[in-house]
N, C-alpha and C positions, 0 to 999 in steps of 0.2 A: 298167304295174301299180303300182311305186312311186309313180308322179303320185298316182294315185286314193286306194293308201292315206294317201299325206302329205296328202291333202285331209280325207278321212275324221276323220282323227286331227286334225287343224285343227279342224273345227266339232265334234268332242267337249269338246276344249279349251277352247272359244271357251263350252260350252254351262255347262261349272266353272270356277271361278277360285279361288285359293287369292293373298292379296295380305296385303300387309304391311300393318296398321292403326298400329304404333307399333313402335318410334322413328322417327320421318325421316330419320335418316341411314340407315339402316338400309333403309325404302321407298324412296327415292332412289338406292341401289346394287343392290338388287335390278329396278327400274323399269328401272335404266340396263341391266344385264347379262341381264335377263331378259326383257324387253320389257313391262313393268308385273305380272307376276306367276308363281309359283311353278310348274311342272311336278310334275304326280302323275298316278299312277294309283291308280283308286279298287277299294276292296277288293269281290270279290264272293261278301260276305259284311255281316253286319251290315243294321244300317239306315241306308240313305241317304234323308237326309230331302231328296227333290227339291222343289222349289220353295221353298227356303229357305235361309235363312245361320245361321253358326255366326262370333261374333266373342267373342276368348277370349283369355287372356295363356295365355304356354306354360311349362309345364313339364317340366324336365330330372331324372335320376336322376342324380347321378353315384355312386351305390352297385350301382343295376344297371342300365347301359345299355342293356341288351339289351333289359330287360323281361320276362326269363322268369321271376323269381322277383317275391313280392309284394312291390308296389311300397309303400313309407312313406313317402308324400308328406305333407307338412302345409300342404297346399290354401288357402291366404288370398285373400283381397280385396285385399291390398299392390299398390299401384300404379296398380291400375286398376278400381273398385270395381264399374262399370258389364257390364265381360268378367267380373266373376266366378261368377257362375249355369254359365260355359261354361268351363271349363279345357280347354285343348288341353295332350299330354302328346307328350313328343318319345320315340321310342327309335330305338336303331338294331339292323338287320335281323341275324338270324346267332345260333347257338345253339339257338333253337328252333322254331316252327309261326308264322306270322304270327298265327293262330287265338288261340294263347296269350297274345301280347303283348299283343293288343286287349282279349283278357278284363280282363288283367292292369289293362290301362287302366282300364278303364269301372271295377273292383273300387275301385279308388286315385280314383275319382269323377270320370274325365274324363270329356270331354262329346263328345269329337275325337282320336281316336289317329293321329299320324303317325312313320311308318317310316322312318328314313334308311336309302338303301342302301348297302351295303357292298362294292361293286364301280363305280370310280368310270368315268364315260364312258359309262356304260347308260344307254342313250334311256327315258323313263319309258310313253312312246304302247306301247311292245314289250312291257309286263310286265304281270303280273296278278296279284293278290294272291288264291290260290285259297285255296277252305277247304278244310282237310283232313277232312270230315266230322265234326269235332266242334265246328263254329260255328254250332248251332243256340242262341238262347236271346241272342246278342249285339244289343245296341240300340242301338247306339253307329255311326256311321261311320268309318272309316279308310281311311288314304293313304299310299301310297307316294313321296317323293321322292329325288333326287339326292343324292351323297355331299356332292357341291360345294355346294348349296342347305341343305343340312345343316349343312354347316362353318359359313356364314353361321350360321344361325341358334345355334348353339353358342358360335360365337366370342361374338357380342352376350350372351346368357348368362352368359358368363365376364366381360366387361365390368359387368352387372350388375350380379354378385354381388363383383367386387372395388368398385364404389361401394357395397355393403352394400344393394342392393336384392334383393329374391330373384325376383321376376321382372320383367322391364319391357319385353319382344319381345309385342307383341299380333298376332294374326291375324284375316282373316276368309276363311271358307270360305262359296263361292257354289254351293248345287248348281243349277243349273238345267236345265231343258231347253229346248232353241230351239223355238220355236214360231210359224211364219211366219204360219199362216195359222187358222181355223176348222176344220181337221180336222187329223187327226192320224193320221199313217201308222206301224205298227207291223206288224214283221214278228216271227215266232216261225221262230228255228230251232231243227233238231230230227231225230231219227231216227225208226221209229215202234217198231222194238225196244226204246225208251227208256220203263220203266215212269212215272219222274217225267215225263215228256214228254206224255203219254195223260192222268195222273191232271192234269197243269195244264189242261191242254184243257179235260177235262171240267170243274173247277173252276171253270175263269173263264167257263165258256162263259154262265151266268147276268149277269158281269157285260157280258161282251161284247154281249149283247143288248141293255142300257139305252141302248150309244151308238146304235145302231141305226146311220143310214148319215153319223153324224158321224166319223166312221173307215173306215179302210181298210186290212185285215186282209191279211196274205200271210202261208200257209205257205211257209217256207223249206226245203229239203231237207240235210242232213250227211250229208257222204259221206269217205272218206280214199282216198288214192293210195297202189298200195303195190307199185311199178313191179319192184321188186325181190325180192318175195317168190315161194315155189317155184309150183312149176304146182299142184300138191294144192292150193295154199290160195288160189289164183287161182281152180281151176274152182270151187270152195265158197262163193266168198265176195266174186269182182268181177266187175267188167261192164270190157270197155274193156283186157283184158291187164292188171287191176290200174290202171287208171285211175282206177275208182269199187267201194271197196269197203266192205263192213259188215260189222257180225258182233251176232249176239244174243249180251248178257252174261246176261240175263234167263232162255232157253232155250239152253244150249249146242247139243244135239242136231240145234238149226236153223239151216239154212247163211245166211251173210251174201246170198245170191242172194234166198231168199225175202224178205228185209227190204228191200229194195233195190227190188225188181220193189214191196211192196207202197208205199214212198216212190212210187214215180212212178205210183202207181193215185190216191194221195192226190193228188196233184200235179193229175194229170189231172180227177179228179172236183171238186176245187172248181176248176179253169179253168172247168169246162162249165157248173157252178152260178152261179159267180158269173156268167158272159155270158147265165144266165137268169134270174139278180137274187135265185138263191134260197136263196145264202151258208149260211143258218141249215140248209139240209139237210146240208153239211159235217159243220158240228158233232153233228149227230144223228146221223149215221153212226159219229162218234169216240167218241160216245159207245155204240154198238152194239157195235163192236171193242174198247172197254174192257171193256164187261159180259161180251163172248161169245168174246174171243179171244183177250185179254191176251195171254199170252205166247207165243200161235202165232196171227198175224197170216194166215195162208198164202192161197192164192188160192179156197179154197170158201167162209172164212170170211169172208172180205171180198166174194167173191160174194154171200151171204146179204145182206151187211150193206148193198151198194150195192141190191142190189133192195128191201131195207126199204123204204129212202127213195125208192121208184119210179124207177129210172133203171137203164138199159139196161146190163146187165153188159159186153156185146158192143162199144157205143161203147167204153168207159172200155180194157177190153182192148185195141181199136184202135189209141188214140191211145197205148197202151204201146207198142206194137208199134213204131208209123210215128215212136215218136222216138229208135230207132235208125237208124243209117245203115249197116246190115247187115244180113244174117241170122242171126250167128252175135255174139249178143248177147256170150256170153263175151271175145270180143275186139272188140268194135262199138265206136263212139264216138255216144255218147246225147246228144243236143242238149239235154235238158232240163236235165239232171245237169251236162252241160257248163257253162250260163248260173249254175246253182247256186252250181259249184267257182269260176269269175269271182268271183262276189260277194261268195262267205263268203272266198277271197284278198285281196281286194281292201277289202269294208268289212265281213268278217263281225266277231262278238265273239269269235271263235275258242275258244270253250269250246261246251258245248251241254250240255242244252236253252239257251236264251239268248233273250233279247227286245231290239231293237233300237227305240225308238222314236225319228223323225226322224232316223234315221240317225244317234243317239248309243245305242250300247249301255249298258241299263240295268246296272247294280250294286248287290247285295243280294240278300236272300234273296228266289226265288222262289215266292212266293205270292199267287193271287188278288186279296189284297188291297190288296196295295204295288204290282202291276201295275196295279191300277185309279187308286190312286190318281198314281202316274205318267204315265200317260196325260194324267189330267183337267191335270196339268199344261205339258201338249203345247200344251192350247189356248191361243189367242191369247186369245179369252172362252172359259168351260169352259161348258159345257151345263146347260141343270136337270137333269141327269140327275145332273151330279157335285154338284151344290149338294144334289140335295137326298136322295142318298146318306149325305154329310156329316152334313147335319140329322140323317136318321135312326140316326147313328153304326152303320152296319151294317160301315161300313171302321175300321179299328182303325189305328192310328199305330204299333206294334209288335207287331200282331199276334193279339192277342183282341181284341172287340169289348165294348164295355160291354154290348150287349145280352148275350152268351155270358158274361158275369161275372155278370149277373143270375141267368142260368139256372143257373150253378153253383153259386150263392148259394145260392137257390132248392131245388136239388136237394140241396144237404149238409142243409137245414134242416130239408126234411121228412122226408129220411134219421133226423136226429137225433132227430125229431120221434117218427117209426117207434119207434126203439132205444128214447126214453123211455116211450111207448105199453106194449110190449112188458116192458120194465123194470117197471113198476109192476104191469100183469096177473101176472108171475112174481113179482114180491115179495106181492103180495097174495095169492095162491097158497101161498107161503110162511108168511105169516103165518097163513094160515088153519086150513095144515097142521100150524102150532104150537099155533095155538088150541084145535084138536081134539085134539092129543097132550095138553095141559095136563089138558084137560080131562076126557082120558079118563084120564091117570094121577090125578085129585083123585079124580075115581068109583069107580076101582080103589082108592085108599087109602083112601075113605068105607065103602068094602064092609068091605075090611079091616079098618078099625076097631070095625066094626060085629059082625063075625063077633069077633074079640076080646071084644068084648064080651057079646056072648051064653055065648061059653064061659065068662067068666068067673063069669057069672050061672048057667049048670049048676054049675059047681062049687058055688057057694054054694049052692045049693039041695039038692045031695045033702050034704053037709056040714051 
């Protein structure tokens, strides 16, 4: 099981590279101690821009290390005019949310936040830079390194700025993904009590379709062991004595068994599809379950939703059945879940929902859009389908699309358009309303003056 993960984590590695661009003494010790480049793990969070490099001089705080307060950098060209568009900004880890620092970066105009950590002898392949839920809105990518890989790049730094330079350590940052061949295999893992899990599905399910069968798609199954927890939450909630368990955070009320039983309906239903080539009825099922069952998956609704798509409820129940090796599921060991727990051990991304494509776990915010475009760059050649997605900028680079900038454009304008519309018909209304008062106080004072006058004209005349 170690073999597999140290392989794993090998061709993740192999797929980013983080290397010294300047000074040479500096790439030449790191070459020599590192085997030509830096160890990170990459935050999964932000934007990581796959298929592409980041080359940038680095910047240090020594005001606030951490990075938790705003950063007053005065960002220059000095040294290396070429890395300047890309500043990479160093902090190190400790005090506050990785979420914060990064902000803190991109705010201070980096283009590349990296993390030293702050516990020295931690393998970087082990860790993960998680978001605390409030790393929506970051564009930036970010990386965690070594204490030791740190010191380096600090120490040089410090040489720097006692020759009066203020930065002169350049990097570049390679994100790639390996890409062997003309297709591109991606796996989603996932629970099905996982609301964002169901709403990705359904989302991407449009872009999944473009690749048509230039891909090859596996639902993955998340399950936890929880060998040691009481019987009450055993029989509720695992399969296997606590071997394989789950739980709705979504519905409390529903026991981990239902979500569990419905993972391996999922499982089984696109096995049978896919061996009749008919994949895309998957998707339309998830998409049935999303509309009609969201947060109770349970076995009528999912009954429903398997005969939508014309397929035999009774097979799919079967093959649930026949992939225990008991009767008495509560304590069984399930072959399917079993081949799962191997995998997601051995080479899963150990968070979920999570996407794995060629067997390097993606990083970054999951949406539709960044998944699509990571994929396309799986391929060895990418497909018209990604070319000309592109073209049609429906994928956005962080996130909206210029076509959805248009429409919001669009929609304030004639909003405003509205309010002015509406503005004038009441001011004209108003004015009118004035027009009429004036006008009906001139005709009341014309009377007035008039009856004045008459009286006065009686008096003269009896006088």
């Amino acid at each position: 099981m170690k073999i597999s993960f140290l392989i794993c984590c090998l061709i993740i590695l192999a797929a980013s590279k983080l290397t010294v661009y300047n000074p040479q003494k500096l790439k030449k010790k790191v070459d020599k101690e590192n085997g030509g480049s830096i160890k990170f793990s990459i935050a999964n969070f932000g934007h990581t821009p796959y298929g592409h490099s980041i080359i940038g001089n680095v910047w240090y705080s020594e005001e606030d290390k951490s990075g938790c307060e705003e950063l007053k950098m005065n960002i220059t060209a000095e040294g290396d005019p070429d890395a300047y568009p890309s500043p990479i900004v160093l902090v190190e880890r400790g005090n506050c949310t990785f979420v914060k620092k990064v902000r803190n970066v991109e705010h201070a105009g980096g283009s590349l936040a990296i993390i030293i950590d702050d516990k020295p002898g931690e393998m970087m392949d082990h860790i993960i830079m998680v978001d605390d839920g409030t790393g929506a809105g970051i564009n930036i990518p970010s990386m965690l390194i070594s204490t030791k890989d740190g010191e380096l790049l600090k120490n040089q730094l410090s040489l720097c700025k006692e020759e009066g330079t203020k930065s002169c350590v350049s990097l570049i940052a390679t994100f790639d993904l390996p890409h062997p061949d003309d297709r591109v295999e991606y796996d989603f893992w996932y629970s099905s009590s996982s609301d964002q899990a169901i709403d990705f599905l359904v989302d991407f399910d449009r872009f999944n379709q473009k690749f048509k069968k230039d891909v090859l798609f596996t639902p993955r199954i998340v399950t936890w062991p929880c060998l040691n927890c009481d019987d009450e939450f055993k029989t509720n909630n695992c399969f296997g004595n606590g071997k394989y368990c789950a739980f709705n955070l979504e519905n409390p009320l529903n026991n981990g068994k239902e979500v569990l039983y419905e993972n391996l309906r999922e499982k089984c239903l696109y096995s049978k599809l896919k061996n009749q080539g008919k994949e895309q009825d998957w998707w339309n099922y998830m998409h049935y379950v999303h509309a009609n069952c969201r947060h109770d998956i349970n076995q009528d609704c999912s009954k429903n939703g398997i005969e939508s798509i014309g397929v035999d409820f009774s097979s799919i129940d079967t093959c649930v059945e026949e992939s225990f090796i008991g009767d008495d599921h509560g304590k069984s060991v399930n072959q399917i879940l079993d081949i799962e727990n191997k995998d997601w051990n051995t080479n899963g991304p150990h968070i979920f929902p999570a996407i794995v494509i060629n067997k390097v776990a993606y990083r970054g915010f999951l949406t539709p859009e960044n998944i699509f475009q990571a994929i396309c760059e799986g391929f060895k050649n990418a497909p018209k389908e990604c070319k000309s997605v592109r073209h049609n900028e429906e994928v956005p680079t962080n996130g909206i699309s210029i076509r959805t900038t248009i429409i919001v454009i669009a929609a304030i304008l004639v909003c405003n358009l509205i309010l002015l519309m509406l503005y004038r018909r009441y001011h004209k209304k108003e004015m009118q309303s004035e027009v009429k008062m004036a006008a009906h106080s001139a005709v009341s004072q014309y009377f007035a003056i008039r009856n004045s006058e008459r009286e006065l004209e009686s008096q003269d005349l009896s006088t």
